[in-house]
MARMAR-342255 format. One record per residue (C-alpha): residue number from 1; x, y, z. Coordinates in nm, 2 decimals, decimal comma, always signed. Last residue first. Layout:
REM MARMAR-342255
NUM	X	Y	Z
...
//
This chain:
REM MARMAR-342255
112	+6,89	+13,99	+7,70
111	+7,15	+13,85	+7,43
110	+7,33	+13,60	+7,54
109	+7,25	+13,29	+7,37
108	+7,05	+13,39	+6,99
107	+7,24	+13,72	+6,96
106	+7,61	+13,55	+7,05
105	+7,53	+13,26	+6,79
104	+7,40	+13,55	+6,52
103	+7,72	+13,74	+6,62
102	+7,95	+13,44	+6,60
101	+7,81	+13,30	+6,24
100	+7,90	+13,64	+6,15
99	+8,25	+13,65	+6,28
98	+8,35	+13,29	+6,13
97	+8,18	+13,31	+5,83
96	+8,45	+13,64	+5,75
95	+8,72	+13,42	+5,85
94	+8,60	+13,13	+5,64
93	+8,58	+13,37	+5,33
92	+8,87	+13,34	+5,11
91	+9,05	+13,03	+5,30
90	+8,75	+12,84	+5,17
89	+8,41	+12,74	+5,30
88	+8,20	+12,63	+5,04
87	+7,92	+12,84	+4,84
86	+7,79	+12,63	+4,60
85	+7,71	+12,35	+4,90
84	+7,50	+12,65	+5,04
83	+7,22	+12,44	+5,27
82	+7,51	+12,17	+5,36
81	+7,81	+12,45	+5,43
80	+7,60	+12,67	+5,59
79	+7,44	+12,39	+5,85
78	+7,79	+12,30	+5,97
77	+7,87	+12,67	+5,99
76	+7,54	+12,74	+6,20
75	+7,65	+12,43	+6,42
74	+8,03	+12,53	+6,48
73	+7,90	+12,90	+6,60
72	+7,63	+12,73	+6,84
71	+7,92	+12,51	+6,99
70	+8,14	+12,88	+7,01
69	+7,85	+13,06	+7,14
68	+7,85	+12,78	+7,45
67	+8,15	+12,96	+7,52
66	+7,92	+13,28	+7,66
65	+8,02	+13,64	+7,48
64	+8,27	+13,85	+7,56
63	+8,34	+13,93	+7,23
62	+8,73	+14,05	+7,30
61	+8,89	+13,74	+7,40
60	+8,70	+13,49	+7,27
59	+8,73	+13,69	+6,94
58	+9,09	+13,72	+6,96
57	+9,19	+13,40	+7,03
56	+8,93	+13,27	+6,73
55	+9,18	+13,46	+6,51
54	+9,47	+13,36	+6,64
53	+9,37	+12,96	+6,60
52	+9,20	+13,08	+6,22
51	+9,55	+13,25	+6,12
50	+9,57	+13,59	+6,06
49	+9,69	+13,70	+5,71
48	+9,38	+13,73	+5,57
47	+9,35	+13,54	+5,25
46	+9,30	+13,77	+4,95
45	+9,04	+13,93	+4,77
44	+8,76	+13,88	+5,00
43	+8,52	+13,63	+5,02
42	+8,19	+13,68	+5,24
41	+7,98	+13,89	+4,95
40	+7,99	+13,55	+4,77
39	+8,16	+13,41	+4,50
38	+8,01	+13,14	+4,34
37	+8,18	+12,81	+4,29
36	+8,29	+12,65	+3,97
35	+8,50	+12,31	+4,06
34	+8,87	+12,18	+3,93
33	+9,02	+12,52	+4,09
32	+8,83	+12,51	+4,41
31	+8,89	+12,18	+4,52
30	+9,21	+12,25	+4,65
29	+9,09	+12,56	+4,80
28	+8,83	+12,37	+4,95
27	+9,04	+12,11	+5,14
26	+9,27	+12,40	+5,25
25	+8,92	+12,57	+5,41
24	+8,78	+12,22	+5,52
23	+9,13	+12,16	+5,72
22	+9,11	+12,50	+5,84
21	+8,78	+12,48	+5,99
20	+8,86	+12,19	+6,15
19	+9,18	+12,28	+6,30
18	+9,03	+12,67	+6,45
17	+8,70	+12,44	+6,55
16	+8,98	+12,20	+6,79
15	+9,22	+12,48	+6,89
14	+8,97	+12,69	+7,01
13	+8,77	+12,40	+7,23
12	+9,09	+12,31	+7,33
11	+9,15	+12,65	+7,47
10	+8,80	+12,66	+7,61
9	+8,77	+12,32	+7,79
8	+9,10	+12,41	+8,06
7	+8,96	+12,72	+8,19
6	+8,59	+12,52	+8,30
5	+8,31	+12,72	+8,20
4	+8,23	+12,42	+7,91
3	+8,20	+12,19	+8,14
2	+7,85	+12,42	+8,32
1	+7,70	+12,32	+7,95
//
């Protein structure tokens, strides 16, 4: 994990789960309309004006929390989206997966 400390890893780190996420997101919101989904405490009522790349920015930022969370953060959404496959990620709620799959990641690595 001592590559993932390096300055040039992170950003592309960002920029690679900020494009996944929002190709599944604008692949489910296709979807969404020809398949019946449950809504979820983690939608909200509209899609939050802050892109995915910004918002990950931001929480690198301001979390201070180890990049190794981010790894842990991509797993715990993987493994979301395959126990809950009623309960996709979508433009609706992938911002608010984003920040709790990031707590749980940053409790289970760097908390003491």
């Amino acid at each position: 994990m001592a590559e993932l400390e390096s300055p040039n890893v992170m950003p592309r780190l960002i920029t690679f789960l900020s494009s996944f996420l929002n190709r599944a997101a604008e692949s489910n919101d296709l979807n969404r309309q020809f398949l019946s989904w449950k809504i979820s405490v983690f939608h909200g009522l509209t899609r939050p004006s802050t892109s995915l790349q910004s918002y990950l920015e931001r929480i690198f930022k301001y979390a201070n929390c180890s990049p190794s969370c981010f790894i842990i953060e991509y797993i715990y959404l993987d493994r979301f989206s395959q126990m809950q496959p009623s309960l996709p990620i979508d433009s609706f709620n992938v911002h608010q997966l984003l920040i709790t799959s990031r707590m749980v990641a940053a409790k289970f690595m760097d908390d003491m």
